[in-house]
PAFI-835658 format. One line per 8 residues: their letters; for each residue x, y, z of N, C-alpha, C. Coordinates in nm, 4 decimals, always signed. Each point is the difference from the previous one (the first is absolute). Layout:
A = X:Y:Z:X:Y:Z:X:Y:Z; ...
//
This chain:
XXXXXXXX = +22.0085:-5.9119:+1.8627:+0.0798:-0.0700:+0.0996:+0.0456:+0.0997:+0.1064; -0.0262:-0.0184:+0.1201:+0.0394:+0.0775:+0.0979:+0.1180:-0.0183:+0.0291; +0.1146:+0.0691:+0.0609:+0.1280:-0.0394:+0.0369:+0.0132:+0.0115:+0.1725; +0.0642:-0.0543:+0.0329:+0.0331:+0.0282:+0.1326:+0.1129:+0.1334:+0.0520; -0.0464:+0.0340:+0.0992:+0.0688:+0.1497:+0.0763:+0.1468:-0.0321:-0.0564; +0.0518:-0.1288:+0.0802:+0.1650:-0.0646:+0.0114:+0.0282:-0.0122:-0.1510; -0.0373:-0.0153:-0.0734:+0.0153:-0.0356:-0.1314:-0.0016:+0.1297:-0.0517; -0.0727:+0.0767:-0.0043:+0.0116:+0.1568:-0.0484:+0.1577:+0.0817:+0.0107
XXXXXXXX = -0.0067:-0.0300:+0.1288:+0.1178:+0.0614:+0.1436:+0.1277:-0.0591:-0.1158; -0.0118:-0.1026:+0.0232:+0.1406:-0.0183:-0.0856:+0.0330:+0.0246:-0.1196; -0.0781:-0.0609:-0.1170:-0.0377:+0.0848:-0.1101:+0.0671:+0.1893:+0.0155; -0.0424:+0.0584:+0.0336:+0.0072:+0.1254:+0.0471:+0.1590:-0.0028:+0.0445; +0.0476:-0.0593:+0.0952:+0.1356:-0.0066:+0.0434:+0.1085:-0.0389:-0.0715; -0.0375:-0.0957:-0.0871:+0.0548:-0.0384:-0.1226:+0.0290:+0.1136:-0.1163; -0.1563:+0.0564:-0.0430:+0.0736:+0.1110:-0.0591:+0.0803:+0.1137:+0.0138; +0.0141:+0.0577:+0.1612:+0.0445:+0.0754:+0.0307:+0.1391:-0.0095:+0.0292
XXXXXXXX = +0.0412:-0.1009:+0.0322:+0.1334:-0.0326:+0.0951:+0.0796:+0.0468:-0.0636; +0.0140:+0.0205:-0.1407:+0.1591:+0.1198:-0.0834:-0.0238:+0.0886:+0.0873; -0.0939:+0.0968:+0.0537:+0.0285:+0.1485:-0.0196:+0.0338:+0.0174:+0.1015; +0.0239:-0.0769:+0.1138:+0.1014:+0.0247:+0.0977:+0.1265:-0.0445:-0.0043; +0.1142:+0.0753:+0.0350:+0.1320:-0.0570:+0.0269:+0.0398:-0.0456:+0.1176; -0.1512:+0.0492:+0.1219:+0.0252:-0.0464:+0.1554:+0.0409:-0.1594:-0.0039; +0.0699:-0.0184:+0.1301:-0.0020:-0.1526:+0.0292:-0.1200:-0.0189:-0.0046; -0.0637:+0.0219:+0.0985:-0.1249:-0.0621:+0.0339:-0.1490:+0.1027:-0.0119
XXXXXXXX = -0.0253:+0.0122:-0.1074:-0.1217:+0.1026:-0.0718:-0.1192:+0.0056:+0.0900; -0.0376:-0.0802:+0.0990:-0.0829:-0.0689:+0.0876:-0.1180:+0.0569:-0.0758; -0.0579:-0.0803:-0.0721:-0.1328:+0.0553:-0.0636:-0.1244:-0.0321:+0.0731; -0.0756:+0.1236:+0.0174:-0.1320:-0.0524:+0.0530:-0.1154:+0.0218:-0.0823; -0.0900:-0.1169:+0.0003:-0.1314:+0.0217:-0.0348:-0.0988:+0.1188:+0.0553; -0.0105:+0.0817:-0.0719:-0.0744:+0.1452:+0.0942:-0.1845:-0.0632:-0.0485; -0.0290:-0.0322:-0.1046:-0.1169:+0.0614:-0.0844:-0.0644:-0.1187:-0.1212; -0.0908:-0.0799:+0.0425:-0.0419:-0.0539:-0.1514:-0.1120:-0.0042:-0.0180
XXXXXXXX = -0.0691:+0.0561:-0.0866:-0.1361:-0.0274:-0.0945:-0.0146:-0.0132:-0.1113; -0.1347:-0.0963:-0.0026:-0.0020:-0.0322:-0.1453:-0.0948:+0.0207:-0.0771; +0.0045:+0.0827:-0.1473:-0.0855:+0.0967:-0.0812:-0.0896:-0.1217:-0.0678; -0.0793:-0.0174:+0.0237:-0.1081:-0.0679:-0.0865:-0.0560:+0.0268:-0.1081; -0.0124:+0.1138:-0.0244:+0.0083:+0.0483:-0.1627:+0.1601:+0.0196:-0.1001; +0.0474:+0.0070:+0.0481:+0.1345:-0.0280:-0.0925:+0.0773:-0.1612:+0.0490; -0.0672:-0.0968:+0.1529:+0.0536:-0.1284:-0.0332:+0.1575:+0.0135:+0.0795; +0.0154:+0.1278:+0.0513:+0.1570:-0.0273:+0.0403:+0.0607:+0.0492:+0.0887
XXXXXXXX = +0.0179:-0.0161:+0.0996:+0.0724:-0.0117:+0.1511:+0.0920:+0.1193:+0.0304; -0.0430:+0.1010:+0.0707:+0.0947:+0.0944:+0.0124:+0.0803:-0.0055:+0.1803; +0.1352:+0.0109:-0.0782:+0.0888:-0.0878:+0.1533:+0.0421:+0.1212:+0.0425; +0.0161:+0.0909:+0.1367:+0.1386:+0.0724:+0.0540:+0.0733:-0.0756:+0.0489; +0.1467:+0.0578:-0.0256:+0.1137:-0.0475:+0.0521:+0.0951:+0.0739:+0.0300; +0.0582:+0.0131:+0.1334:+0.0722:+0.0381:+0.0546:+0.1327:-0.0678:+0.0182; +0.0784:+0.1073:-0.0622:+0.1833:-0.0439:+0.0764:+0.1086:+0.0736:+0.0250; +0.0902:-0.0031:+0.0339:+0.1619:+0.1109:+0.0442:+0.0348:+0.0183:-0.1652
XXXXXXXX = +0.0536:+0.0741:+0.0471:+0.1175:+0.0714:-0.1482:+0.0928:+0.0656:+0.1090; +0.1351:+0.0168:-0.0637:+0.0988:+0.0940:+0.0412:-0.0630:+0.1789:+0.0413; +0.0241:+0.0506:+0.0815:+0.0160:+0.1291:-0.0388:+0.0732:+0.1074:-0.0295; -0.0019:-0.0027:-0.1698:+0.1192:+0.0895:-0.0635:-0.0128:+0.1176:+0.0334; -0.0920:+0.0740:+0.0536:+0.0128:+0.1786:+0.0157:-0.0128:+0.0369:+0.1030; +0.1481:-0.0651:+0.0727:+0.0676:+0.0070:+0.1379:+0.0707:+0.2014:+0.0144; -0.0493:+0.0241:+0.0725:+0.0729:+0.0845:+0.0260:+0.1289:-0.0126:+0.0737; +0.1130:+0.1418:-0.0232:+0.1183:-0.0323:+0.0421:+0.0097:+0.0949:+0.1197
XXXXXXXX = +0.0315:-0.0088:+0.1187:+0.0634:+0.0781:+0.1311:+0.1321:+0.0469:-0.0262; -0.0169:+0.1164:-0.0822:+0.1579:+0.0590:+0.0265:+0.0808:-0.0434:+0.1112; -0.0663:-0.0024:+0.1515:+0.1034:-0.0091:+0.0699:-0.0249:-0.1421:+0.0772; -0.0255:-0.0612:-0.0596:+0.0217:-0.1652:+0.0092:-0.0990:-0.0560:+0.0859; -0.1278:+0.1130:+0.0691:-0.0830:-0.0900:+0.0718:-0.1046:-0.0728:-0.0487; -0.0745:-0.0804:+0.0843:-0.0304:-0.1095:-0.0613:-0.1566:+0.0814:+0.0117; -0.0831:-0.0210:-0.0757:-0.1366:-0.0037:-0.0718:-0.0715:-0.0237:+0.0501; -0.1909:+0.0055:-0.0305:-0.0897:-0.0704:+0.0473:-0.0232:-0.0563:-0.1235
XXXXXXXX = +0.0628:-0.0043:-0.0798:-0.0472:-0.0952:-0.1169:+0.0256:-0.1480:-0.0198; -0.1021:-0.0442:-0.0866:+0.0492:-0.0956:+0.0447:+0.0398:-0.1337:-0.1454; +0.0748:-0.1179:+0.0262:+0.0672:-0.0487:-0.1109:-0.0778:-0.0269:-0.1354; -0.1151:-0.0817:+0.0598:-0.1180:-0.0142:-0.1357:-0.1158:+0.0427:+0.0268; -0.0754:-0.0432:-0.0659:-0.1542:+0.0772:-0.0513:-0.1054:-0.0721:-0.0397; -0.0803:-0.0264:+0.0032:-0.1390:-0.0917:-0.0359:-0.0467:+0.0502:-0.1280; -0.0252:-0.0850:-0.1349:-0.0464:+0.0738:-0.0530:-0.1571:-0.0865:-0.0924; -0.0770:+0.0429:-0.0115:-0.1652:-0.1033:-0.0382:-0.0270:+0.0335:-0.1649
XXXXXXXX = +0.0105:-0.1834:+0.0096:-0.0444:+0.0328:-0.1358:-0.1734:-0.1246:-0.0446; -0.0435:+0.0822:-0.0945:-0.1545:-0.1208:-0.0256:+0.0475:-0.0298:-0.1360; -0.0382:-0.1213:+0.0200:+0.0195:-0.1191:-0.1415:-0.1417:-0.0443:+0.0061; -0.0586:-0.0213:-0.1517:-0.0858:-0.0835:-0.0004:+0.0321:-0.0802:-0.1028; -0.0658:-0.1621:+0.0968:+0.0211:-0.0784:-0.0571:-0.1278:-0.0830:-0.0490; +0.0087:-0.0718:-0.1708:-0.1030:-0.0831:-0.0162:-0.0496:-0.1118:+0.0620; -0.0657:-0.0719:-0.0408:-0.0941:-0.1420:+0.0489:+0.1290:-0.1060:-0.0643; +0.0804:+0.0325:-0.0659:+0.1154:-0.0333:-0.0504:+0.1031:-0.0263:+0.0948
XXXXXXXX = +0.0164:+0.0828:+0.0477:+0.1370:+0.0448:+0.0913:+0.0913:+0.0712:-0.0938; -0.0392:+0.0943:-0.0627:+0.0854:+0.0278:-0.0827:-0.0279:+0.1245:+0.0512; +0.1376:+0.1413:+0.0081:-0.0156:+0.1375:+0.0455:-0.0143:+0.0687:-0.1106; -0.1516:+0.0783:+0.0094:-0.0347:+0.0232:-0.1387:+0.0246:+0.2147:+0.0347; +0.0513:+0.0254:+0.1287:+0.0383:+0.0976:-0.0080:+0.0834:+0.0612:+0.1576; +0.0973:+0.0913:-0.0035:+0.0807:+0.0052:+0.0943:-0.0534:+0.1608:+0.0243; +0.0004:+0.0903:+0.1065:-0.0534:+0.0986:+0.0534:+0.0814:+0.0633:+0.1315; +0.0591:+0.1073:+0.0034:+0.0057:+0.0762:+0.1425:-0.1336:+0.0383:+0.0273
XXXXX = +0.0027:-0.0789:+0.1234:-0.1348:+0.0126:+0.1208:-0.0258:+0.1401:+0.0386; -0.0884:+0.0507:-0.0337:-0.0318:+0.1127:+0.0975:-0.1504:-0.0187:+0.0821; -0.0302:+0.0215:+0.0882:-0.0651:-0.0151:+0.1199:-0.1236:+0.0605:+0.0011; +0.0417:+0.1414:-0.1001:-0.1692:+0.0861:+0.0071:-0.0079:-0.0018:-0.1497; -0.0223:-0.1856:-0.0493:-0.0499:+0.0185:-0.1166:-0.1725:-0.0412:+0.0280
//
């Protein structure tokens, strides 16, 4: 059974949505293919997180840093819809 892109996308958004505490995680679809010898859909997904390893300005000026951070992760999912595994994305795999 093939699934659809939109149907993946959410799936995917669904599992992810704890690991942000942002209001608005704005997740994007980066990445999907699907493995025909193992049968199962590998999704990227992109979204905000806080950024905790803010540096501090001793003398109170303001930064080029900035509040959050993007961070990608690949899920693959079965012919199921079921997430049969969760992954930090790296790019030069």
């Amino acid at each position: 059974m093939k699934l659809k892109i939109n149907e993946l996308f959410e799936i995917a958004k669904s599992e992810l949505s704890g690991l942000s505490k942002v209001t608005n995680p704005d997740f994007r679809l980066e990445q999907v293919v699907y493995d025909e010898v193992k049968m199962e859909w590998e999704v990227v997904v992109s979204y905000l997180v806080e950024n905790s390893n803010k540096r501090t300005n001793p003398l109170g000026l303001p930064t080029s840093e900035f509040q959050f951070y993007r961070i990608y992760k690949k899920l693959r999912i079965n012919n199921e819809k079921e997430v049969v595994g969760l992954f930090i994305f790296d790019s030069k795999e």
